[in-house]
C-alpha positions as CSV (number, residue, x, y, z in Angstrom):
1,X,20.3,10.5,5.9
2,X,20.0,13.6,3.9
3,X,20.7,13.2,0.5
4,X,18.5,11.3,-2.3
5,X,20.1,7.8,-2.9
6,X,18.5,7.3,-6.1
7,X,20.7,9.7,-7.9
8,X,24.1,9.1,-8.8
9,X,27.2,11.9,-8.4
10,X,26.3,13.2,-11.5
11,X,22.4,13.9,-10.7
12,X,21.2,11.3,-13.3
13,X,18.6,8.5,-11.7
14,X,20.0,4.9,-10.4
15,X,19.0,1.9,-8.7
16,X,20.6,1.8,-5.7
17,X,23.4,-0.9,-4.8
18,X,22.5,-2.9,-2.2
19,X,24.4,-5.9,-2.9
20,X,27.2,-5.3,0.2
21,X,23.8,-4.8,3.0
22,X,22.6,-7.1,5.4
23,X,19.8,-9.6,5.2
24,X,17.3,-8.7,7.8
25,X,13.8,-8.8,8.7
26,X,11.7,-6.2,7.7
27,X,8.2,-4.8,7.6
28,X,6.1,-1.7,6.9
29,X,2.8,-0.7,7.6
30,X,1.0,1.8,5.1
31,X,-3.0,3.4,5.6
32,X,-5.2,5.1,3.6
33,X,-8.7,5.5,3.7
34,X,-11.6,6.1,0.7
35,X,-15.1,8.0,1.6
36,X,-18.3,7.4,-0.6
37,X,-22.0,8.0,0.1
38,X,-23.3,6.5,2.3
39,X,-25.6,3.9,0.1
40,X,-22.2,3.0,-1.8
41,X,-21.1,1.7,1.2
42,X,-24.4,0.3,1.9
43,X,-24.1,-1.8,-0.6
44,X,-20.8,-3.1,-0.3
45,X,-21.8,-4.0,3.4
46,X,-24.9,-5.7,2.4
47,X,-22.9,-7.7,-0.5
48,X,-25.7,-6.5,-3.1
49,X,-23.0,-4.5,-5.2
50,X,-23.7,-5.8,-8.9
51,X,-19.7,-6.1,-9.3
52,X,-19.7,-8.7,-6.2
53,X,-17.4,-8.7,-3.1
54,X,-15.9,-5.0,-3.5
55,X,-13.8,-5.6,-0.4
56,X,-12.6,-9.1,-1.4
57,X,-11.7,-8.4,-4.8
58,X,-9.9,-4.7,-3.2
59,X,-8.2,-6.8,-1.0
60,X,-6.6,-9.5,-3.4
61,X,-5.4,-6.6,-5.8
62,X,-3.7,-5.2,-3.2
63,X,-1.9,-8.5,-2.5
64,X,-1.1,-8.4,-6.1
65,X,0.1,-5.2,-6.1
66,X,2.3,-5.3,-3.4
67,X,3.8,-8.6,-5.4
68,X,4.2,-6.1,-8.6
69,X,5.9,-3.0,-7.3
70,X,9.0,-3.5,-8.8
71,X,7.0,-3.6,-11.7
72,X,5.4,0.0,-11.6
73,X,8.3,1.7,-9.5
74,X,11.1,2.2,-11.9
75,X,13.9,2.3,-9.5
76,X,12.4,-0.6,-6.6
77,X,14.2,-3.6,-5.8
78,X,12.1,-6.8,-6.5
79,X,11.8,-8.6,-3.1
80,X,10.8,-11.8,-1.9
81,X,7.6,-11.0,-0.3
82,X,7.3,-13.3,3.0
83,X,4.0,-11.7,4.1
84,X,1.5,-9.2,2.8
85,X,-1.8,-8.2,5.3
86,X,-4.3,-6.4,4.1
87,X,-7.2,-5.2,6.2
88,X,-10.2,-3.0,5.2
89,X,-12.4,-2.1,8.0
90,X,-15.8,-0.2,6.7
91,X,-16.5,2.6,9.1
92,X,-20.4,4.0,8.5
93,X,-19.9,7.2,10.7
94,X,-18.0,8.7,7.6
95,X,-18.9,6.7,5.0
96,X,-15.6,5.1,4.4
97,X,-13.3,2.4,4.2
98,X,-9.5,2.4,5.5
99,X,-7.0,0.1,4.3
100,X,-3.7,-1.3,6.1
101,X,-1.1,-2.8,4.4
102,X,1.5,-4.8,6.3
103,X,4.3,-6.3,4.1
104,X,7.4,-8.3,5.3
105,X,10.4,-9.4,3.7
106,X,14.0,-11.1,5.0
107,X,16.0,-9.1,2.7
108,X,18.8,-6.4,2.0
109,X,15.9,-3.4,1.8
110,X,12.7,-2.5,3.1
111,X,9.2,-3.3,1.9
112,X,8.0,0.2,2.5
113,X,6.6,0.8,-1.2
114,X,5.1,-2.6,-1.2
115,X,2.9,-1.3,1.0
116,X,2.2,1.5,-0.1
117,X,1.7,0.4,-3.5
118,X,-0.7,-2.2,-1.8
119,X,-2.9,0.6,0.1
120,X,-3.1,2.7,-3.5
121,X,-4.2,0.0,-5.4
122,X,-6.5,-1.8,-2.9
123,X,-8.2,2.0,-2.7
124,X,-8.3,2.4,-6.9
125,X,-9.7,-1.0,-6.9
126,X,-12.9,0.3,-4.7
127,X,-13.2,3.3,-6.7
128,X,-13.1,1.2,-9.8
129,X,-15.5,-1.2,-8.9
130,X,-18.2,1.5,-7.4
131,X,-17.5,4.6,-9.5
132,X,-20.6,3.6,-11.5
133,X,-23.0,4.1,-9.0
134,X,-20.2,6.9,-7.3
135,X,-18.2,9.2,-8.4
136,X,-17.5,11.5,-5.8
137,X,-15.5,9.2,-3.7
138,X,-11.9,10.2,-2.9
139,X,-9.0,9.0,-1.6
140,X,-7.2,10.3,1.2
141,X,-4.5,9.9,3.5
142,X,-2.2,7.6,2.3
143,X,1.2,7.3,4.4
144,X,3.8,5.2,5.8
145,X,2.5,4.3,10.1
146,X,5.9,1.6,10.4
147,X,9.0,0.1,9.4
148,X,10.9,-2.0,10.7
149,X,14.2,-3.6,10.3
150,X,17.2,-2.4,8.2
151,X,20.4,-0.6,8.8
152,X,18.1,2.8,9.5
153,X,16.3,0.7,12.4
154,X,12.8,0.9,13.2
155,X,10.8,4.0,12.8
156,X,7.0,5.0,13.6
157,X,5.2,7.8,12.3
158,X,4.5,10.9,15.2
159,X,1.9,12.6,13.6
């Protein structure tokens, strides 16, 4: 595919038609990661972060997002969500925390910007909670890894 499918023959913006595509399983898989100091981390390892469970509360905005992106995506198809994952894994030789997002849907289009969406938010939503005591962290690294399902077929990222 090489043309923008959210533009219409005359160039102006559209929300796709996808009423005549299949129902099919799909999922995506987006990452990003967020580096702090090291004692920011510290303390949302040892739980004593005045704002409470960083990672918990990261994690359920995430969810939410990923529920809301048709919301904050002009042109994105509200879906059906049937599944979204989100896993944050603290890594103290960098100082950082990655985030995975997995959505799935059955439906007639993919669940990429769901998780996407979910990755952004569930990073803001550490930055927001710690910038007090922070603010030098910074986000990085945000991408699609998977997707699966669709009339495209699956597709992993090589690099």
């Amino acid at each position: 595919m090489d043309k923008l499918t959210h533009f219409n023959q005359s160039g102006e913006a559209h929300m796709v038609d996808v009423g005549s595509k299949q129902v099919t399983q799909r999922l995506a898989v987006a990452h990003g990661t967020i580096h702090m100091q090291a004692t920011t981390l510290e303390k949302i390892l040892e739980g004593t972060h005045k704002k409470g469970d960083v990672l918990g509360i990261a994690r359920i905005a995430g969810i939410m997002a990923a529920k809301k992106t048709s919301d904050l995506i002009p042109l994105c198809h509200p879906l059906p969500l049937t599944k979204v994952e989100i896993t944050l894994t603290p890594n103290t030789d960098d100082n950082s925390v990655h985030c995975t997002a997995t959505t799935a849907t059955n439906h007639v289009t993919g669940v990429e910007m769901e998780a996407l969406t979910a990755v952004q938010i569930c990073l803001l939503t550490i930055y927001d909670m710690c910038k007090a005591v922070d603010k030098n962290m910074e986000i990085h690294n945000i991408y699609l890894h998977e997707k699966r399902g669709g009339k495209s077929g699956d597709w992993i990222r090589t690099r």
